[in-house]
C-alpha positions as CSV (number, residue, x, y, z in Angstrom):
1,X,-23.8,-44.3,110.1
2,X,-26.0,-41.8,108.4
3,X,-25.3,-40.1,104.9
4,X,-26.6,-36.4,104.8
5,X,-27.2,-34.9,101.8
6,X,-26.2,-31.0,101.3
7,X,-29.2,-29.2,99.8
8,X,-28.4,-26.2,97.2
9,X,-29.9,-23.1,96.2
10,X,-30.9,-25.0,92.9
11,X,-32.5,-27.8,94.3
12,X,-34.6,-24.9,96.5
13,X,-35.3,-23.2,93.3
14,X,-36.3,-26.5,91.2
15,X,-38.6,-27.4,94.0
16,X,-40.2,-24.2,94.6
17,X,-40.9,-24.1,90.3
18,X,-42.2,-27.6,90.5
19,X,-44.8,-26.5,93.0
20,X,-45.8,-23.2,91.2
21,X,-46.4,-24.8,87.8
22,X,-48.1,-27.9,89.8
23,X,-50.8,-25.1,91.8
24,X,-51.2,-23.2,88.5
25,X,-52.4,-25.9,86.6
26,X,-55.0,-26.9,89.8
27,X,-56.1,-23.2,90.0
28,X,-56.7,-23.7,86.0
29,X,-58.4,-26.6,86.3
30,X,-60.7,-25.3,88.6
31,X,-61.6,-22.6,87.0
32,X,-62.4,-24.7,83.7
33,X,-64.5,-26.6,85.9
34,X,-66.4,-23.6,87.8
35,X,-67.2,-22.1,83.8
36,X,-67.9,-25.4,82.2
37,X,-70.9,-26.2,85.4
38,X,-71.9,-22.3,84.8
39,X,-71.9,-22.5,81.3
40,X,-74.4,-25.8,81.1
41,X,-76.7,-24.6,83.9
42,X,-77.4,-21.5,81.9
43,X,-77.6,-23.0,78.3
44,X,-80.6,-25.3,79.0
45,X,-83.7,-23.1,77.9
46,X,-85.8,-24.9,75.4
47,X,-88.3,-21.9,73.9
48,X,-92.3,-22.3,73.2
49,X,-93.1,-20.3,71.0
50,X,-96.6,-19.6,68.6
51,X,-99.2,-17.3,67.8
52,X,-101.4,-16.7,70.4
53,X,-104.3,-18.6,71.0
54,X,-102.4,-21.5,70.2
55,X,-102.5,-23.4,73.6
56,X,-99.0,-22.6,74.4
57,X,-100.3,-21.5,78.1
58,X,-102.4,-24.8,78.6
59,X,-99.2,-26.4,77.5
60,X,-97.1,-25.2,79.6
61,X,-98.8,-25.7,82.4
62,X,-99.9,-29.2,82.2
63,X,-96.1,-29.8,81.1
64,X,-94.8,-28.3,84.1
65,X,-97.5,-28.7,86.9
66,X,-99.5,-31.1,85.5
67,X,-102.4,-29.0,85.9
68,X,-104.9,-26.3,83.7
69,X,-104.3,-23.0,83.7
70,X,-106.7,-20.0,82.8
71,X,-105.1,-19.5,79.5
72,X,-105.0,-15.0,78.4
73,X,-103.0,-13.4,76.5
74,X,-99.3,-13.0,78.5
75,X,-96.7,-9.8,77.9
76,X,-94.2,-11.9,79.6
77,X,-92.6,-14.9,79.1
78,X,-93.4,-18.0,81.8
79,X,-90.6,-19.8,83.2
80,X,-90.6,-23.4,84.8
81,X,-87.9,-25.9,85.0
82,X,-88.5,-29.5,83.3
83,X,-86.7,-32.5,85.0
84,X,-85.7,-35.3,82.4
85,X,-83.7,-38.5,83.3
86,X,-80.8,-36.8,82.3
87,X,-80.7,-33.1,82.8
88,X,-82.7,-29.9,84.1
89,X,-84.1,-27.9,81.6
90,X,-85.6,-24.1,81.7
91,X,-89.2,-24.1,79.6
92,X,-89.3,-20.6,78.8
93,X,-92.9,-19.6,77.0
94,X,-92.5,-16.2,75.0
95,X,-95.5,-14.6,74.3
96,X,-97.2,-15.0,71.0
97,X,-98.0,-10.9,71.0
98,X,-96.2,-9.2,67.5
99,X,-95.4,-6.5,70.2
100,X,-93.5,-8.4,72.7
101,X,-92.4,-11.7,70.9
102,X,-89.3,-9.7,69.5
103,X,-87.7,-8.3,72.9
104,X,-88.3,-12.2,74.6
105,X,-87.2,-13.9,71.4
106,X,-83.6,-12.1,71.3
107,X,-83.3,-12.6,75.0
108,X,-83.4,-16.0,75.0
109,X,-82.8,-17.6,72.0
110,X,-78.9,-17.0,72.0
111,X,-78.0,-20.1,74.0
112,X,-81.1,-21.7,73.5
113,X,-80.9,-25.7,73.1
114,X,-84.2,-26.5,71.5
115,X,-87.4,-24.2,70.5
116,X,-90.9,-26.2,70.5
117,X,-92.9,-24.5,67.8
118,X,-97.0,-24.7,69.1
119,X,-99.6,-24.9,66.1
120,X,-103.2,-24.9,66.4
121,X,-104.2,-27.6,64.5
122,X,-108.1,-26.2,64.3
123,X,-106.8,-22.9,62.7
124,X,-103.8,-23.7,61.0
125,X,-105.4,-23.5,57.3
126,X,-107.1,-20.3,58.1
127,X,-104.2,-18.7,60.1
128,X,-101.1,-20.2,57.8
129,X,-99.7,-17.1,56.2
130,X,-99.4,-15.9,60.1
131,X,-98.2,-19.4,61.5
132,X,-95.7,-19.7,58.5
133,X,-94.2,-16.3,58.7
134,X,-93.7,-16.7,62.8
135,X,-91.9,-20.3,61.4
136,X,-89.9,-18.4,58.7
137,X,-88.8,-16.3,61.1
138,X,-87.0,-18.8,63.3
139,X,-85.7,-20.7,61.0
140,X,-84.2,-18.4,58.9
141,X,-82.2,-16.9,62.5
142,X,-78.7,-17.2,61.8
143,X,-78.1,-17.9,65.9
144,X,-80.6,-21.1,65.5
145,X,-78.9,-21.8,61.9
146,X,-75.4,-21.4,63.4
147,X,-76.5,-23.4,66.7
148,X,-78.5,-26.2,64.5
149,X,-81.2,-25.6,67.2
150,X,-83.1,-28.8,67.5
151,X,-87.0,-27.8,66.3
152,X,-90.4,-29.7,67.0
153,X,-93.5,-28.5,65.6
154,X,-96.5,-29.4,68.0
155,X,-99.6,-30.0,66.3
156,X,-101.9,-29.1,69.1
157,X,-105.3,-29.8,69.6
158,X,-105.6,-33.0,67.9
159,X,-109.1,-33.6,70.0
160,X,-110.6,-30.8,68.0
161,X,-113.1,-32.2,65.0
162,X,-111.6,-30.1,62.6
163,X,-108.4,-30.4,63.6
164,X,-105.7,-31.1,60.8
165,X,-103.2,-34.0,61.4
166,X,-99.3,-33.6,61.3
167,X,-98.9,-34.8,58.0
168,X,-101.4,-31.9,56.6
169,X,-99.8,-29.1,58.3
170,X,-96.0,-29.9,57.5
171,X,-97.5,-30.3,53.6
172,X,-99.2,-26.7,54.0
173,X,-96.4,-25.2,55.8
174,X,-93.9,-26.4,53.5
175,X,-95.5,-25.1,50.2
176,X,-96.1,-21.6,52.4
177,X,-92.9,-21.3,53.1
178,X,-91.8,-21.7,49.7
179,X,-93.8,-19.1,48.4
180,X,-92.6,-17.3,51.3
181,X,-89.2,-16.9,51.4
182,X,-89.4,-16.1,47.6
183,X,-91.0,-13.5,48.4
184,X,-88.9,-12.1,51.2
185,X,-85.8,-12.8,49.2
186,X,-87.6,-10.6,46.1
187,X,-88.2,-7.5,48.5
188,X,-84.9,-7.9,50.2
189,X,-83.2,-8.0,46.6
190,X,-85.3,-4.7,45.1
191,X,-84.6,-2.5,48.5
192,X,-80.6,-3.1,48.4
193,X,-79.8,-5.2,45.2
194,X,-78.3,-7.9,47.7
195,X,-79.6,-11.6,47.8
196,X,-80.9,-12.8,51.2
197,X,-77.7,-14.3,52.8
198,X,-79.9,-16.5,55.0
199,X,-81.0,-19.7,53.4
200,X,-84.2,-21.7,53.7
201,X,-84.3,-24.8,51.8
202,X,-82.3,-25.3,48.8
203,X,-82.1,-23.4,45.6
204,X,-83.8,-23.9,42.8
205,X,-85.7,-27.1,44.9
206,X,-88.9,-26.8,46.4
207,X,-89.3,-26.4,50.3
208,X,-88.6,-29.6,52.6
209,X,-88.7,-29.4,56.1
210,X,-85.8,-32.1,55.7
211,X,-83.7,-29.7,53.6
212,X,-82.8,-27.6,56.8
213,X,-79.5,-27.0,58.7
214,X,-81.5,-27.8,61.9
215,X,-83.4,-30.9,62.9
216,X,-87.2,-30.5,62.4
217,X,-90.0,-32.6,63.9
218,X,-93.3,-33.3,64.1
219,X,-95.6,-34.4,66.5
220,X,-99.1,-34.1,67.6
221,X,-100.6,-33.4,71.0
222,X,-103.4,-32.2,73.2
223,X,-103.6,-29.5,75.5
224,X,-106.8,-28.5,76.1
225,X,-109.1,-31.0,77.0
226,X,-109.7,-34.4,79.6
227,X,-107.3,-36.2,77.4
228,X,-104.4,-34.6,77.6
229,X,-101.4,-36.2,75.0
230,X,-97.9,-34.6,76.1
231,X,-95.8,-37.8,76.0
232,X,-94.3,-36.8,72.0
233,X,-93.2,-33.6,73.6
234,X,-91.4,-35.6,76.9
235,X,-89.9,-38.1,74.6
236,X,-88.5,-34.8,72.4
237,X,-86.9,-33.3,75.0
238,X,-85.2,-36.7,76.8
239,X,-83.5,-36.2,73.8
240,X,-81.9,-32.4,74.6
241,X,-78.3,-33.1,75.5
């Protein structure tokens, strides 16, 4: 004996709504999939940046090919890709040229996960109103303050006999900045009466490195030489999520 059961134009129409809402939510989930792997294959750049001279070239290469490179002065950035244990990054080196660091800078540092700040450790007392004006610059960016782009500051060529040690340079770079970004918030103040919005530091406290929005490091390496020292800067960025 068999039981047949009378279908209805409801049932039809309950069926054919189930399936519609059941492939729209698939279609959306796909395409929340498709932007999410787009969106973290093009947010990986990590940025060297520094004045020229500075060894970002040697740098680069022995960080990327394990290998020297005839280091001159470049009016375009050099791109390589950096495998860590857990994800692929893009090492992109902007050139330390006034002229040209702008147009590189803006291009890149929107999605930008780290920046890797390159100081020559030789020069740095000579050359610190430069190196600290470069620095003010990127920290005071309101897309790396908004971001809380993670920063290291590479003390580079350590093997050098005058070379200055970490500790040295983040104590001169710290009281430069401070005298710094008074005086840019003076001029800023006198040409349209306005305070600068963007803050360094803390008011009415000294300059620390520690008082930023972003995390700030230091380490020292070696670029340029038989003994080259890159593991602080392989540790740093295992640590880019």
């Amino acid at each position: 004996m068999s039981l047949n059961v009378a279908k209805t134009p409801g049932n039809d129409y309950f069926l054919t709504r189930e399936l519609l809402v059941a492939l729209l939510v698939l279609l959306l989930t796909i395409v929340l999939f498709v932007l999410w792997k787009k969106s973290s294959k093009t947010n990986r750049d990590v940025l060297l940046v520094g004045l020229c001279d500075s060894g970002k070239t040697a740098l680069f290469s022995h960080l990327l090919y394990n290998k020297p490179v005839q280091s001159f002065t470049s009016q375009v950035e050099n791109i390589g890709e950096f495998k860590s244990k857990k994800n692929l990054l893009r090492i992109v080196d902007i050139p330390g040229h006034e002229r040209v660091f702008t147009k590189y800078w803006d291009a890149y540092k929107i999605s930008c996960k780290g920046v890797m700040f390159v100081v020559d450790s030789e020069t740095v007392q000579t050359d610190i109103c430069d190196v600290a004006e470069l620095l003010y610059r990127i920290l005071t960016d309101v897309t790396i303050q908004t971001n809380k782009t993670k920063i290291i500051i590479l003390c580079n060529k350590q093997d050098k006999v005058l070379a200055k040690g970490s500790e040295v340079i983040k104590t001169l770079l710290e009281k430069e900045l401070d005298t710094l970004r008074l005086t840019k918030s003076n001029q800023l103040e006198s040409i349209d009466g306005k305070k600068n919005k963007t803050l360094l530091g803390k008011k009415k406290k000294h300059f620390e490195f520690s008082h930023c929005q972003m995390a700030v490091e230091f380490a020292e390496v070696i670029s340029s030489s038989q003994d080259i020292v890159l593991e602080p800067i392989k540790d740093w960025l295992e640590g880019i999520q």
